[in-house]
C-alpha positions as CSV (number, residue, x, y, z in Angstrom):
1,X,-28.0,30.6,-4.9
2,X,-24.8,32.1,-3.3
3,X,-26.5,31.7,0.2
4,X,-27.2,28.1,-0.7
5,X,-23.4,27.5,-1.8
6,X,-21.9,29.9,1.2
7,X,-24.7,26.6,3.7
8,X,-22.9,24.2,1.6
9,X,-19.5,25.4,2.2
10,X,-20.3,25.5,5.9
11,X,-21.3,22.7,6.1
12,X,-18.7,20.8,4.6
13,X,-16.2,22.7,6.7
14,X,-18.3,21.4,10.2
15,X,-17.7,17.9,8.8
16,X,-14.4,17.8,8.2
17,X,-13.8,19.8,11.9
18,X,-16.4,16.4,12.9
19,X,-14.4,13.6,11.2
20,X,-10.7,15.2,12.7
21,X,-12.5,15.0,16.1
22,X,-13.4,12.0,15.5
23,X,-9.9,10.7,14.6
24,X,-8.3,12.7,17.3
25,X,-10.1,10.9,19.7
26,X,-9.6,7.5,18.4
27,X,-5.9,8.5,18.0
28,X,-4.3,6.0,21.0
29,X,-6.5,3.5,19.6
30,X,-5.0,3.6,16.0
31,X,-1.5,4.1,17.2
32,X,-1.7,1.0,19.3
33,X,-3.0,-0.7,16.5
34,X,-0.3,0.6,14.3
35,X,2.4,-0.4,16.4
36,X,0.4,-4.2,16.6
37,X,0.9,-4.2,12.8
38,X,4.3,-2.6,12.5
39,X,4.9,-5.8,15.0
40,X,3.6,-8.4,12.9
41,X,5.5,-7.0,10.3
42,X,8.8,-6.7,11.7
43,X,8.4,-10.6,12.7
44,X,7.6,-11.8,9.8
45,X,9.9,-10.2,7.5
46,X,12.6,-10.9,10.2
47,X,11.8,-14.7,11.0
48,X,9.2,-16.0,8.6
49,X,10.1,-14.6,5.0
50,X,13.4,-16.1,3.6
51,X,16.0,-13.8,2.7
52,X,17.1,-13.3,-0.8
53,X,20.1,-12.7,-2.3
54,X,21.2,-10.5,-6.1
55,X,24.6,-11.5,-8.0
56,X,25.4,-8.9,-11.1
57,X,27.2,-9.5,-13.9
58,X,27.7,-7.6,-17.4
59,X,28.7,-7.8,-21.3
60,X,29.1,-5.8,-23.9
61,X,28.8,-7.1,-27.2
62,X,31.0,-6.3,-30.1
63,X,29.8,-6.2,-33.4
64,X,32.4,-7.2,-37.2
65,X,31.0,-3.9,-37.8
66,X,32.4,-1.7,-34.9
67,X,36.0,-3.6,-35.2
68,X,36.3,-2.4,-38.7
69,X,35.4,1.1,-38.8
70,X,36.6,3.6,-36.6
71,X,34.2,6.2,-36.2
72,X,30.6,5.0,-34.4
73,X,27.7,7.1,-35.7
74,X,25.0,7.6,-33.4
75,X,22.5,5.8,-36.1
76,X,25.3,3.0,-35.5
77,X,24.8,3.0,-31.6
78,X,21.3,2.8,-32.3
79,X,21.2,0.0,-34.4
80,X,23.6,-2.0,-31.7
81,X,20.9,-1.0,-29.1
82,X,18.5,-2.8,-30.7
83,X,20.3,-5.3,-31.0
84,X,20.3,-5.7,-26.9
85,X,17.2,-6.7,-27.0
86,X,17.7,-9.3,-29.1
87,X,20.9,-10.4,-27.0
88,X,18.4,-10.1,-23.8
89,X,15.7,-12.9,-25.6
90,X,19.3,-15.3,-26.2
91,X,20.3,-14.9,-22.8
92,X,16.9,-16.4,-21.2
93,X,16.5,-18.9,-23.9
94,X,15.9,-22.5,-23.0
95,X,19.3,-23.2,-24.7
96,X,21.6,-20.9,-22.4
97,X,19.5,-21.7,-19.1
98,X,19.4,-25.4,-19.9
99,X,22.7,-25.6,-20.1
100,X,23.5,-23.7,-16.9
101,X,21.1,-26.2,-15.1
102,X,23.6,-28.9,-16.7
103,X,26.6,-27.1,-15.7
104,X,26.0,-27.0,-11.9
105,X,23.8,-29.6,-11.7
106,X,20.5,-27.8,-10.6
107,X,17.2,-29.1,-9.0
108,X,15.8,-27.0,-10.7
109,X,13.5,-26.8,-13.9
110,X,13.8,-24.1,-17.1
111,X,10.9,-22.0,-15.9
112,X,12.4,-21.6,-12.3
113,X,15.7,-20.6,-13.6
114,X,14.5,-18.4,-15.9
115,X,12.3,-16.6,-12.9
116,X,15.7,-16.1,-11.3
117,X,17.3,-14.4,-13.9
118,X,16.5,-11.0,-14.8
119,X,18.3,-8.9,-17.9
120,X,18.2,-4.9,-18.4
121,X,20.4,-2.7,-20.6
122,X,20.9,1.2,-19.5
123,X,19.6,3.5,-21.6
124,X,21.6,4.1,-24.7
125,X,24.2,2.1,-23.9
126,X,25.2,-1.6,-24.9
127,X,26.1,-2.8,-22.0
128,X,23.7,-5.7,-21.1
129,X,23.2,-6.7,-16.8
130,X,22.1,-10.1,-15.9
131,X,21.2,-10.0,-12.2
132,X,20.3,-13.2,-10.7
133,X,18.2,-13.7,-7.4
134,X,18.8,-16.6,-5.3
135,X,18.3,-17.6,-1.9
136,X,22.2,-18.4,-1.4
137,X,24.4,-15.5,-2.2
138,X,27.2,-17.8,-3.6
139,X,24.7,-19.7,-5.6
140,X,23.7,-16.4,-7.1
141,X,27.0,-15.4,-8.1
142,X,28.2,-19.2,-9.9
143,X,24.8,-18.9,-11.8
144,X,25.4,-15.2,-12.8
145,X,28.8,-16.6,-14.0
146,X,27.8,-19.8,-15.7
147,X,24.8,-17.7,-17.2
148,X,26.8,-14.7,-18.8
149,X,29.6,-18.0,-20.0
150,X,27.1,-19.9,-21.7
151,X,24.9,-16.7,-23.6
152,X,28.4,-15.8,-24.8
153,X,28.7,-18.5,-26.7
154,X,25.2,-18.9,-28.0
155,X,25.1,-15.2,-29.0
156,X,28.6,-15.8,-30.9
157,X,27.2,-19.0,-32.8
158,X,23.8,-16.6,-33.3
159,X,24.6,-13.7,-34.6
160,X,27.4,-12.3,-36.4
161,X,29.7,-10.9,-33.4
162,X,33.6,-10.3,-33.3
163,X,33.7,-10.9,-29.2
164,X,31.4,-10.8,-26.1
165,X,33.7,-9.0,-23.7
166,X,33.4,-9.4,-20.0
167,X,32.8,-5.7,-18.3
168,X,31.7,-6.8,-14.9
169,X,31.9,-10.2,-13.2
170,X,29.6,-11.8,-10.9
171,X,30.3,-10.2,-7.1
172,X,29.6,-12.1,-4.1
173,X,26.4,-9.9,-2.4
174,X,27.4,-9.3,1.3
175,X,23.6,-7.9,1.9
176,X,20.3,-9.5,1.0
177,X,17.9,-7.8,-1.4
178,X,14.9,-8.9,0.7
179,X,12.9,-8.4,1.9
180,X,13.4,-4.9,3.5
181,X,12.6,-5.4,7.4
182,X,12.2,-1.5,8.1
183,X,10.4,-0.7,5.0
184,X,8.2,-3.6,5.7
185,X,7.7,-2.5,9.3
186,X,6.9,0.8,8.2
187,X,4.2,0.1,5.9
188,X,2.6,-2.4,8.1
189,X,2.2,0.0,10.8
190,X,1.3,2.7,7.9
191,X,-1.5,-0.1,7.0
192,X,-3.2,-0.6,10.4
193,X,-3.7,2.9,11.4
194,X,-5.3,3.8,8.1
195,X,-7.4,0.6,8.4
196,X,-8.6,1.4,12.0
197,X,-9.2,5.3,10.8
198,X,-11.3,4.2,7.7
199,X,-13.5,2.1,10.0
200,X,-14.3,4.8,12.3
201,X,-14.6,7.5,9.7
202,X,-17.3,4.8,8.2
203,X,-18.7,4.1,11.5
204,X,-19.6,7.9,11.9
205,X,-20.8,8.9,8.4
206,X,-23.3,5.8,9.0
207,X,-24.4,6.6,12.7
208,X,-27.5,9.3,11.9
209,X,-28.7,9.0,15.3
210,X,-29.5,11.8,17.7
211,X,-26.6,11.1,20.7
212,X,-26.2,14.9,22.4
213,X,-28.4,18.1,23.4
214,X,-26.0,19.6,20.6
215,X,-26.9,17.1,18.4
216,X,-30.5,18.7,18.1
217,X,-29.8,22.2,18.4
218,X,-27.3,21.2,15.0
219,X,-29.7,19.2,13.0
220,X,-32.9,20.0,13.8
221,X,-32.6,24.0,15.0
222,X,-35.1,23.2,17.9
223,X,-33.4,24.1,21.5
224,X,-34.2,22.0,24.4
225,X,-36.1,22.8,27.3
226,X,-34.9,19.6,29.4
227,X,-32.9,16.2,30.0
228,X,-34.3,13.2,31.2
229,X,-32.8,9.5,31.9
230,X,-33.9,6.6,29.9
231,X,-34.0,4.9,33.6
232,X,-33.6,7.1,36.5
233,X,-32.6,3.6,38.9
234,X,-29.6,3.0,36.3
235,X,-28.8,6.7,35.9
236,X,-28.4,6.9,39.7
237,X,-26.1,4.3,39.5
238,X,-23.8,5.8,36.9
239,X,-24.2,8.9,38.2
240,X,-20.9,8.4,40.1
241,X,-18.8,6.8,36.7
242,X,-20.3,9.0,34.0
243,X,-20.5,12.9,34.1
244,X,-23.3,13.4,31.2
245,X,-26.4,11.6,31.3
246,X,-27.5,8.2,29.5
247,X,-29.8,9.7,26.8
248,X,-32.1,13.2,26.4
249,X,-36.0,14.2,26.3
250,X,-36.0,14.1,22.8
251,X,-35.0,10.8,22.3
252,X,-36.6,7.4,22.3
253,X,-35.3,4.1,21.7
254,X,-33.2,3.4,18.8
255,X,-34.8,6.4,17.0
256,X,-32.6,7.7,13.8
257,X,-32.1,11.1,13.0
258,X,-34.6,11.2,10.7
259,X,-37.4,9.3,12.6
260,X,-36.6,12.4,15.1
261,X,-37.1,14.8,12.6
262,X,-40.2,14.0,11.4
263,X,-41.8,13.4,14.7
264,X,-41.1,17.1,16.2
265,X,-41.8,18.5,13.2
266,X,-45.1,17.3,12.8
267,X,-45.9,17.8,16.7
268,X,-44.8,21.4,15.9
269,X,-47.2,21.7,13.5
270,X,-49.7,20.6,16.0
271,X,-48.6,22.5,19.0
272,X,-47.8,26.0,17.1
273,X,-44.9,26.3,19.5
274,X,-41.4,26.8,18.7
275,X,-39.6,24.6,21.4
276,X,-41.1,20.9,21.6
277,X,-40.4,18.8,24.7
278,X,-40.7,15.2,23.8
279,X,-40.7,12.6,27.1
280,X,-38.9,9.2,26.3
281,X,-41.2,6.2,26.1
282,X,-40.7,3.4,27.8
């Protein structure tokens, strides 16, 4: 059992060595094809994707009940933060964003609005952000305004709150939010390399045939007595380009790895002999 496990291991550590050979030497190919990727990326993030644009405003909200005591409890700062999230649900209501469409006089419907306005408190605080993305940063910033203006006085008519007080106004945003050209560029390039690597690590787990002399001495524990040329015209020819030969004796065409296997062990069986020299067919 141990030997068994102690093959195993061996054997998984051979494949691993096989597949980072592999890689290695497909390595210019998947850095050229990372930096083809990394290129497409780069251009379209710089020329093809619009750039957008984040305003920020923020309110806190004062409750009858915090004007008239002066001591907050924590179960009172609870409570309010609750509350937030039912500030956050009047601030994206159809009432507050309709009438900011009104206000500015908007092309644009409820449900696009609304996807532009977003609405997050910090944790255990009161304080309530609406950010707005737009494609023009001055646009951002008037419909931050005109949003936090018009949930103030819905909130007030709403619920029962002494004041909406203004903590932050909307800025004017002086960089774009998107999209990120270098972390773009970065992940496309990222993306084509592993692509290209997962194709050849797929290519060689499914190629099982027999390509080298050291392919059968590895598989098949037979060592080989000699080498001949599928075609001894062409091999002459390539003699001067290639350094190793076209195929080996123990091949024939488009044989597998385990067509191979069976065939030398069965004329093994026949022959008695411990090395087996098989001539290609034609």
């Amino acid at each position: 059992m141990e030997n068994q496990n102690q093959r195993s291991n061996e054997e998984t550590e051979i494949d691993l060595a096989e597949l980072f050979w592999v890689l290695w030497r497909k390595l210019p190919l998947m850095i050229a094809v990372g930096l083809f990727t990394a290129l497409l990326a780069f251009g379209g993030s710089k020329f093809l994707m619009p750039p957008t644009y984040q305003s920020v405003t923020k309110i806190y909200i004062l409750n009858k009940q915090d004007n008239s005591s002066a001591n907050v409890t924590y179960n009172d700062l609870q409570a309010g933060t609750q509350l937030v999230k039912d500030y956050s649900e009047l601030i994206k209501s159809r009432f507050v964003l309709e009438a900011v469409i009104e206000q500015l006089d908007l092309p644009i419907s409820y449900e696009q609005l609304s996807g532009k306005v977003a609405v997050s408190t910090p944790t255990d605080t009161r304080v309530i952000s609406i950010t707005v993305t737009d494609s023009s940063p001055v646009m951002a910033m008037k419909i931050a305004n005109a949003v936090r203006e018009a949930a103030s006085i819905h909130i007030r008519n709403v619920m029962d709150i002494e004041a909406v007080n203004i903590v932050e106004t909307a800025n004017m945003p002086t960089y774009k939010a998107s999209p990120s050209v270098g972390k773009n560029t970065m992940m496309g390039g990222m993306l084509g390399i592993l692509i290209v690597a997962a194709i050849v690590i797929l290519s060689h787990l499914m190629n099982d045939t027999i390509q080298t002399e050291e392919d059968v001495e590895k598989y098949l524990g037979i060592s080989t007595l000699a080498m001949i040329p599928l075609n001894e015209a062409d091999s002459k020819k390539k003699k001067k380009k290639y350094k190793k030969p076209v195929s080996y004796t123990h091949l024939r065409a488009h044989e597998t790895r385990h067509d191979l296997v069976c065939r030398l062990l069965l004329e093994k069986k026949k022959k008695n002999k411990r090395n087996v020299e098989v001539r290609v067919i034609k």
